[in-house]
Backbone as CSV, one residue per row, in Angstrom:
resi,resn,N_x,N_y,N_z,CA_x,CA_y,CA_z,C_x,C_y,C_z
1,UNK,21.651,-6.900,1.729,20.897,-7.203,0.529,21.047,-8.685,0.231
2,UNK,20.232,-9.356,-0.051,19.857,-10.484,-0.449,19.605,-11.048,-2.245
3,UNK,20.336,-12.113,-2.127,20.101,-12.188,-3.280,19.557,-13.452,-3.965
4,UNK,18.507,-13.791,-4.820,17.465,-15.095,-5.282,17.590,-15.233,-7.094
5,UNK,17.471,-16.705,-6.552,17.588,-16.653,-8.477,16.290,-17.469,-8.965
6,UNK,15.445,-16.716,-10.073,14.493,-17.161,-10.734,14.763,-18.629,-11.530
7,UNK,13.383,-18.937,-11.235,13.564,-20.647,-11.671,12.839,-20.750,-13.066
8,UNK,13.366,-21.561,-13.723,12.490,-21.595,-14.744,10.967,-21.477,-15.073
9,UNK,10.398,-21.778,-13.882,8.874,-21.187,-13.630,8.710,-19.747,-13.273
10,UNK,9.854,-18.645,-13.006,9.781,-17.490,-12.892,9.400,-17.346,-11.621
11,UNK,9.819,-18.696,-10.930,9.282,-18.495,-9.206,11.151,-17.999,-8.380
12,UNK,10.474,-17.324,-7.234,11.873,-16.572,-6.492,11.345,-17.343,-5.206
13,UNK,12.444,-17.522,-4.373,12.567,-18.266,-2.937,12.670,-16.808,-2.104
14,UNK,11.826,-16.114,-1.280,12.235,-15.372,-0.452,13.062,-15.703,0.949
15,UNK,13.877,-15.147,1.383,15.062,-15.315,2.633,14.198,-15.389,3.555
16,UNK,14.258,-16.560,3.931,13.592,-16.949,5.470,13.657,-15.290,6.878
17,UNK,14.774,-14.604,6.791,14.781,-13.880,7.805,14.049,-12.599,6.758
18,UNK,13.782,-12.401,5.718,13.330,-11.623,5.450,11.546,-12.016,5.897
19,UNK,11.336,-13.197,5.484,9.893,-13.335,5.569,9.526,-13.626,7.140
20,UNK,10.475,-13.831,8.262,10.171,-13.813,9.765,9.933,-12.164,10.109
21,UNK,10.674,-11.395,9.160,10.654,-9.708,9.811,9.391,-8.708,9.055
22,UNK,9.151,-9.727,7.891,7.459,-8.633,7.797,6.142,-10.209,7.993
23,UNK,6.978,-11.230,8.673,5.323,-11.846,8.844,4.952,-12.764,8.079
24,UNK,5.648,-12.965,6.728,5.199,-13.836,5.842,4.982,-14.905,5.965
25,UNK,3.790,-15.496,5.978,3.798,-17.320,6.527,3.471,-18.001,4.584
26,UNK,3.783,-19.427,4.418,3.348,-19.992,3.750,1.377,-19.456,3.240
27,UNK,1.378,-19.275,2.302,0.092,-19.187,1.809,-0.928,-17.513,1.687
28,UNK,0.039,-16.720,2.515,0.289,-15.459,2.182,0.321,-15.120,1.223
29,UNK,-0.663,-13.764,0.534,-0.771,-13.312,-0.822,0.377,-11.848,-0.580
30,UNK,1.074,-11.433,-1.701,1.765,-10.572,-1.756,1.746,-9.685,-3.071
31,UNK,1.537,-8.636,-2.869,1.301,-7.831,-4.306,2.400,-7.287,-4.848
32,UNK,2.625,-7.778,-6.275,3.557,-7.548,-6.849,3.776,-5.869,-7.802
33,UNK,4.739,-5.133,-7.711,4.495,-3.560,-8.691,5.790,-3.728,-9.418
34,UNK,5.736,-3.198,-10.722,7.042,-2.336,-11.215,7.322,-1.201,-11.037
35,UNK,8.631,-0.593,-10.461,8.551,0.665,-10.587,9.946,0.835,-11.154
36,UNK,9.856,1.408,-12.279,11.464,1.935,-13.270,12.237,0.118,-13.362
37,UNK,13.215,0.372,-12.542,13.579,-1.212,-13.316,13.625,-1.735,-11.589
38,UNK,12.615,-1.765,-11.097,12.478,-2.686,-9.877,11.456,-3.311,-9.734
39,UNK,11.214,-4.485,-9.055,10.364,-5.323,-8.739,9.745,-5.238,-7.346
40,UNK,8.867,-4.529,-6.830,8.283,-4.234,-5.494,7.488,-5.446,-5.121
41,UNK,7.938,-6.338,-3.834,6.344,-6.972,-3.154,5.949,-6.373,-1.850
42,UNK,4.600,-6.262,-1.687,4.358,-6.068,-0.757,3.008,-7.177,0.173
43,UNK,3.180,-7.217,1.334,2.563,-8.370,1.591,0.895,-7.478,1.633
44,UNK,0.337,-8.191,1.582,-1.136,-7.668,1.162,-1.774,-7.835,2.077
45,UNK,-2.859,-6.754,2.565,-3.141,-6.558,3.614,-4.596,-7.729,4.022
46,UNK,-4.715,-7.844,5.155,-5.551,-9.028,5.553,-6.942,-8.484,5.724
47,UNK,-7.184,-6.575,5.792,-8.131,-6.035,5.952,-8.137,-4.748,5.566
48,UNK,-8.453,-4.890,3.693,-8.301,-3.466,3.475,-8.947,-2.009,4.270
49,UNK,-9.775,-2.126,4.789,-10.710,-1.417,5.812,-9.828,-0.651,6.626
50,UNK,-9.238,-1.582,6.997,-8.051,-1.152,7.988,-6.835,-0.612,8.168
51,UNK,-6.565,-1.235,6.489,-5.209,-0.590,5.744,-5.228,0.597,5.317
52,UNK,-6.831,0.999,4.572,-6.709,2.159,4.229,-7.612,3.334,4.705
53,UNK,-8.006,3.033,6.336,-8.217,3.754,7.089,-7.397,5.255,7.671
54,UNK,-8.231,6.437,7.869,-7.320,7.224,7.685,-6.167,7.866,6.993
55,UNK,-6.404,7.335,5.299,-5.043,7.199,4.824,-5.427,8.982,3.823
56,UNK,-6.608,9.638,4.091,-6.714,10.873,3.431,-6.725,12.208,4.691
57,UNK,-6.516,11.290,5.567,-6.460,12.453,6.998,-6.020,13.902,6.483
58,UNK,-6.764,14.698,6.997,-6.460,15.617,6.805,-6.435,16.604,5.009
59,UNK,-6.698,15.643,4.176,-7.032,16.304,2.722,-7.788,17.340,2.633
60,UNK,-8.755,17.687,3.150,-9.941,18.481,3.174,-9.792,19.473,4.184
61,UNK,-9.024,19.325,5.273,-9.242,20.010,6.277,-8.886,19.333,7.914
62,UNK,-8.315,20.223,8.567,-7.879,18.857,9.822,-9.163,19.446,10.961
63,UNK,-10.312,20.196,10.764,-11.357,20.197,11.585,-12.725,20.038,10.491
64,UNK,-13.711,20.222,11.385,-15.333,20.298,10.646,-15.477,21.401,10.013
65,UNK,-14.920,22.809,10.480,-15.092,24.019,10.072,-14.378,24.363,8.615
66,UNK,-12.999,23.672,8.759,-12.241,23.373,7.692,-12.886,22.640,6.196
67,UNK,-13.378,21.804,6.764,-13.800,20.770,5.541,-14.938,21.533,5.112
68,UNK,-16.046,22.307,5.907,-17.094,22.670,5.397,-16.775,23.912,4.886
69,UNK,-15.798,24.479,4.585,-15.231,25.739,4.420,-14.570,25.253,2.482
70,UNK,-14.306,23.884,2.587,-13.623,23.208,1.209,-14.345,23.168,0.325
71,UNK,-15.782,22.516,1.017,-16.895,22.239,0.353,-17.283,22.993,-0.066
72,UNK,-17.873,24.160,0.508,-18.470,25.513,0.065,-17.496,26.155,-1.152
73,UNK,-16.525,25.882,-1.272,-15.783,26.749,-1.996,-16.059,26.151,-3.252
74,UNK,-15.403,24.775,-3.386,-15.724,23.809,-4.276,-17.048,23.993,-5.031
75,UNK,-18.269,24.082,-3.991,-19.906,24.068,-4.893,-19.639,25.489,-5.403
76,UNK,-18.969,26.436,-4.880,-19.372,28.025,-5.474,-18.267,28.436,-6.879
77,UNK,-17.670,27.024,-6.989,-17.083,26.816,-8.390,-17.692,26.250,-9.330
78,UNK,-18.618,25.210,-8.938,-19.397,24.693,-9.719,-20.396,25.796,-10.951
79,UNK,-20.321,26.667,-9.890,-21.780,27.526,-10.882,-21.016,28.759,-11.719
């Protein structure tokens, strides 16, 4: 664990070997979260397309027969 101290601008220095092991170069955007009392970054992806490709696999159904089997059920709730 690593540890950084906020500057009066509320800016943090990230650890050089941390930013060689996910990639981080100078000028890199990184998205910042709170979660409970932590501070999450994550480096932000260069092609959301790509990032969030496949990321519902399988929600509906892991074949065609499946999914059209979801659907149908779903519309015969509607009415």
């Amino acid at each position: 664990m690593h540890s950084v101290k906020l500057s009066s601008k509320n800016q943090i220095t990230i650890p050089a070997q941390i930013c060689r092991a996910l990639k981080i170069k100078k000028g890199n955007k990184l998205l910042i979260e709170q979660k409970d009392n932590r501070i999450i970054l994550t480096p932000e992806p260069q092609d959301y397309v790509e990032y969030y490709y496949g990321i519902a696999k399988g929600t509906y159904g892991k074949c065609a027969e499946e999914m059209d089997e979801y659907v149908k059920k779903e519309r015969e709730d509607w009415e």
